[in-house]
C-alpha positions in Angstrom: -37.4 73.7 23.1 -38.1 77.0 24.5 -36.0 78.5 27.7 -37.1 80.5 30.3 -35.3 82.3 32.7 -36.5 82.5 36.6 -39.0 85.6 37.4 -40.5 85.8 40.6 -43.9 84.5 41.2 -46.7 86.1 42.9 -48.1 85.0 46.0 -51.3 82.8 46.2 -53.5 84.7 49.2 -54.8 82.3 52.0 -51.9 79.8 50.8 -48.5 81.1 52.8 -46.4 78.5 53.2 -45.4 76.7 56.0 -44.2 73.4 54.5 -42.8 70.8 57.0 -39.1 69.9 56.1 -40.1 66.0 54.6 -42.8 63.6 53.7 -42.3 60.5 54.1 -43.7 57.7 52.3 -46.7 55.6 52.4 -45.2 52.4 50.9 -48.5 50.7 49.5 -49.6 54.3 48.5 -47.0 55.2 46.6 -46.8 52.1 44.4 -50.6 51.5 43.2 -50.4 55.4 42.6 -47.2 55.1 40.5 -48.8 52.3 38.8 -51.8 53.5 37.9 -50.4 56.8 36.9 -48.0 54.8 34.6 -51.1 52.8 32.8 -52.7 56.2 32.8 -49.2 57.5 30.7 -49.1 54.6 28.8 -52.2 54.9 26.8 -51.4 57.6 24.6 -47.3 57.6 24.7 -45.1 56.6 21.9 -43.5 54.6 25.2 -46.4 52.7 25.9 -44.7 49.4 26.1 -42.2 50.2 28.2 -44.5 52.1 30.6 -47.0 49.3 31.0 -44.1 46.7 31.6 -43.2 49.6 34.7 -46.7 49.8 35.7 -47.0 46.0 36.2 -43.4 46.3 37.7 -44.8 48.8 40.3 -48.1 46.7 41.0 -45.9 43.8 42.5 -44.0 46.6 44.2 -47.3 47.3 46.1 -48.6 43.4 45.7 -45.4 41.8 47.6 -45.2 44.0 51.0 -48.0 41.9 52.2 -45.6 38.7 52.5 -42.6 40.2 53.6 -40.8 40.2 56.7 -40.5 44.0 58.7 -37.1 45.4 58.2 -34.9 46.2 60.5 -34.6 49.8 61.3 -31.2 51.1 62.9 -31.1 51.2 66.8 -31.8 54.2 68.5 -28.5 54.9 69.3 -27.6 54.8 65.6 -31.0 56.8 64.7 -29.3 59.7 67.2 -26.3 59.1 66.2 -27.3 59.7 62.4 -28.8 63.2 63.4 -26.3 64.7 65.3 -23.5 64.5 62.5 -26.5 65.4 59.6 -26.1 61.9 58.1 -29.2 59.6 56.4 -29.9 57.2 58.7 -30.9 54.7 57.0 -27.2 54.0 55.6 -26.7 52.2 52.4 -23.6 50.0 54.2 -26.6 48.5 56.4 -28.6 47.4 54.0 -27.6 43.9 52.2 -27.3 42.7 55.4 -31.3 42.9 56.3 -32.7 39.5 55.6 -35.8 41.8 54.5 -33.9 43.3 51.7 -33.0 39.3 50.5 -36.7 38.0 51.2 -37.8 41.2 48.7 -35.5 40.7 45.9 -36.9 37.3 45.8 -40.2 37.5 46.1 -40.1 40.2 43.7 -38.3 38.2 41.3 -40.5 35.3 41.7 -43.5 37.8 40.9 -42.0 39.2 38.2 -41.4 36.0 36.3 -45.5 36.2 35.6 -45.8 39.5 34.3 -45.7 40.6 30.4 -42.4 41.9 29.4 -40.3 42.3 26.2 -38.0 40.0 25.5 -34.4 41.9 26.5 -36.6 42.6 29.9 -37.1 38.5 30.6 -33.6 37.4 29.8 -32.5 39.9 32.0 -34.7 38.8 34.9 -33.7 35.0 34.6 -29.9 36.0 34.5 -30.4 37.9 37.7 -32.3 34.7 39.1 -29.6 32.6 38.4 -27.7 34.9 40.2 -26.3 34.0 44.0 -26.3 35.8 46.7 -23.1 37.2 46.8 -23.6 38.4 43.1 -27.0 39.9 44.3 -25.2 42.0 47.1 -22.5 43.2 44.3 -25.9 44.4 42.4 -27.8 46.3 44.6 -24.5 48.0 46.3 -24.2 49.4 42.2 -27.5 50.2 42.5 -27.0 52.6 45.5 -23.6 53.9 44.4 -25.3 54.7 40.8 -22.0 52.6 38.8 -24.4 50.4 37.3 -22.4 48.6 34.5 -23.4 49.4 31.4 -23.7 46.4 29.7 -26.1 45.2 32.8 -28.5 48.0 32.9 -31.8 45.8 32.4 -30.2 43.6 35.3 -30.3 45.9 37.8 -33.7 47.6 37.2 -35.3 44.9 39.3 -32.7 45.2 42.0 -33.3 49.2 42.0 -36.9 47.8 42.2 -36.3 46.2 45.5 -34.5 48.5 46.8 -37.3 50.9 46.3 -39.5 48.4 48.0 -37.3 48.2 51.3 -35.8 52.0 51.4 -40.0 53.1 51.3 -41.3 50.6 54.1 -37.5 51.6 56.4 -38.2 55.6 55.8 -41.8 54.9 56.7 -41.2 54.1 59.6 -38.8 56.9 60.6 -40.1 59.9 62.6 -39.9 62.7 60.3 -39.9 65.3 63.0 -36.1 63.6 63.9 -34.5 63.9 60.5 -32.2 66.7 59.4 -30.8 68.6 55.8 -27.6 66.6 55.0 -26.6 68.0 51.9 -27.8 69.3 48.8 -29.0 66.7 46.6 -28.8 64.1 49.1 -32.5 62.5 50.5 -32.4 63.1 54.4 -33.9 59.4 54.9 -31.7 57.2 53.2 -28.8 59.3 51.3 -30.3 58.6 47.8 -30.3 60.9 44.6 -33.3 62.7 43.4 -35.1 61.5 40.7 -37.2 64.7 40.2 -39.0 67.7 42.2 -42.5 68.6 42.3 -43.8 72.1 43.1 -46.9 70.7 45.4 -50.6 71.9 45.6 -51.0 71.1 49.0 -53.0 73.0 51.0 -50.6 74.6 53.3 -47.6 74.2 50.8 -49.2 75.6 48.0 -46.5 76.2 45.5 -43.3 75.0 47.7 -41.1 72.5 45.8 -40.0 69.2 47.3 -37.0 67.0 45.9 -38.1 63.4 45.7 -35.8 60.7 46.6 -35.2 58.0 43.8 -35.2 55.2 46.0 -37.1 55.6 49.0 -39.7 57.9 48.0 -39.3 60.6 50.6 -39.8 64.1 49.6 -38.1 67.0 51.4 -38.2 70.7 50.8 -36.0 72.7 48.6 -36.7 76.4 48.2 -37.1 77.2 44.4 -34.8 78.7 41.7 -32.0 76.8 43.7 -30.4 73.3 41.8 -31.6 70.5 43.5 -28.0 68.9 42.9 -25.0 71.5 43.9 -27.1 74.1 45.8 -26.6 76.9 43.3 -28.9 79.7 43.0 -26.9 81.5 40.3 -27.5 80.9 36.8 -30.6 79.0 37.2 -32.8 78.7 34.1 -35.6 76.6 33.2 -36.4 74.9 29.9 -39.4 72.9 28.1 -40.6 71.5 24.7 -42.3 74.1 22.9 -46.0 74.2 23.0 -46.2 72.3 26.6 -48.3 72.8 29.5 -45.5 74.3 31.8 -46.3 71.4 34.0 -42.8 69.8 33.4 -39.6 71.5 32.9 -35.9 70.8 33.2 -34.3 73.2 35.6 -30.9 74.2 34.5 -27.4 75.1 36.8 -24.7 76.4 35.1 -22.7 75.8 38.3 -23.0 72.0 37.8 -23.7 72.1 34.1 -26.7 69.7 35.0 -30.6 69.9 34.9 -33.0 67.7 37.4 -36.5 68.0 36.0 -39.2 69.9 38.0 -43.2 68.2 37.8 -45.5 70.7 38.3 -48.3 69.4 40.2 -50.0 73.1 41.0 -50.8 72.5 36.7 -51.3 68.7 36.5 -52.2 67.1 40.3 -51.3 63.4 38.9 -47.9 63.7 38.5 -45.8 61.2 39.8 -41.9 62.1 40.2 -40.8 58.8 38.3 -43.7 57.9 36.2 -43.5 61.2 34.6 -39.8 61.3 34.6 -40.3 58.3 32.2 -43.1 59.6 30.4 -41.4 62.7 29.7 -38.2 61.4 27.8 -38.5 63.4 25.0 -37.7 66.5 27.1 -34.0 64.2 28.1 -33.6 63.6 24.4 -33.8 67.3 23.7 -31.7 68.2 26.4 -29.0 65.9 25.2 -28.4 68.3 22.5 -27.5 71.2 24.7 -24.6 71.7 27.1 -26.6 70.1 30.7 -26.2 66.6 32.1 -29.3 64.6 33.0 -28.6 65.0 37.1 -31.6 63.2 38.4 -31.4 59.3 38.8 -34.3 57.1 38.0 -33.6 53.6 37.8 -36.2 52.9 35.0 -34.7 55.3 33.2 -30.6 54.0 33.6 -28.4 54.9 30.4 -29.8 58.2 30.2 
């Protein structure tokens, strides 16, 4: 593990930044990429296993939006309503009520019934299909508040799957121009976590950082050397595995005493905010030993 303290960085001519305030996702996009970045992973990780069984977990993310029914998007009044307090509008109290979030879940558990998976994995699918609907509702609100019970962690990974699924095609269809900071740590779309940032290549943006929201996949600026969690731009430091690339590293707050992991994508133009999140385990193991809390939420990654 080596550490590295911030230092400023100079300037790419022709590239100044003028980065709009979010991206919002392409739903179908952003799944086929994830999972063919995750088969891409797979093929020479120690985690190979567990990343294909994602991969094949992200293609019926992609496979099932063709059969589902649109969801219901808040009213204009509540959209307005949402930006003049600074709140997500796409509120997680909303959300088991959309017949589309129900219709998901179950087509997605249907899917998932045909896809290879290791043996805790398909016990915990068939408990969760035995599950009703009130049971399902109690799931995916444990999900969203991140208090998924312990003992049930491989339970709720395909609810946090659905939700993804929902949360992407809702914030898609959001105007991005209309949506406003709401806190620090805290996705502008739907109020979810971060799972990761990336410092972006695009042209434009070259070299501006962008939290990514865990759940619906929206990305929204956050100016660097700042923690992506409590907002802190003091005591900021920035750590690795020794001998890497730079392209990943876990930025450090002693404010929070917590780390969210930034993806260089101006080194490596592939990575994904949760495939590599994944990939790159071994960077939470080594953390572990230190004094920092894992801060970002991935719901493929739940216990650590």
């Amino acid at each position: 593990m080596s550490r590295q303290e911030p230092r400023p960085e100079p300037t790419i001519i022709g590239e100044l930044a003028d980065p709009p305030f979010v991206r919002l996702p392409d739903p179908l996009r952003l799944f086929v990429d994830r999972a063919l970045r995750l088969r891409a992973l797979a093929a020479g990780s120690e985690l190979g296993p567990y990343l294909r069984f994602v991969a094949d977990l992200a293609e019926l993310q992609y496979r099932i939006q063709d059969e589902l029914p649109e969801p219901a998007l808040p009213d204009a009044a509540t959209l307005a309503l949402a930006r003049a307090h600074a709140m997500p509008p796409l509120a997680a109290a909303i959300l088991p009520a959309d017949p589309a979030l129900a219709a998901t879940l179950a087509c997605l558990l249907d899917a998932a019934a045909d896809i290879p998976q290791p043996a805790l994995a398909a016990a915990a699918l068939a408990k969760v299909r035995g599950t009703d609907a009130d049971r399902r509702a109690a799931m995916l609100h444990a999900v969203l508040a991140r208090a998924v019970p312990a003992d049930a962690l491989a339970e709720h990974v395909y609810l946090a799957a659905a939700l993804q699924v929902q949360l992407a095609r809702l914030a898609a269809r959001l105007d991005a121009k209309a949506l406003v900071p709401v806190g620090d740590g805290i996705c502008p779309a739907c109020g979810g976590p971060p799972v990761s940032s990336l410092v972006v290549g695009w042209r434009g943006a070259h070299g501006v950082r962008f939290c990514a929201c865990a759940l619906c996949g929206t990305l929204w600026h956050h100016v660097r050397i700042k923690c992506a969690l409590c907002g802190s731009t003091k005591g900021i430091g920035y750590q690795e595995i020794a001998g890497g690339d730079g392209a990943i590293k876990a930025e450090t707050c002693d404010g929070c005493h917590s780390y969210v992991k930034v993806l260089y994508q101006t080194r490596r133009a592939d990575l994904d905010p949760v495939a590599d999140d994944i990939a790159s385990l071994g960077l939470d193991l080594l953390m572990r030993q230190g004094d920092y809390q894992r801060g970002g939420f991935n719901p493929f990654l739940l216990g650590y």
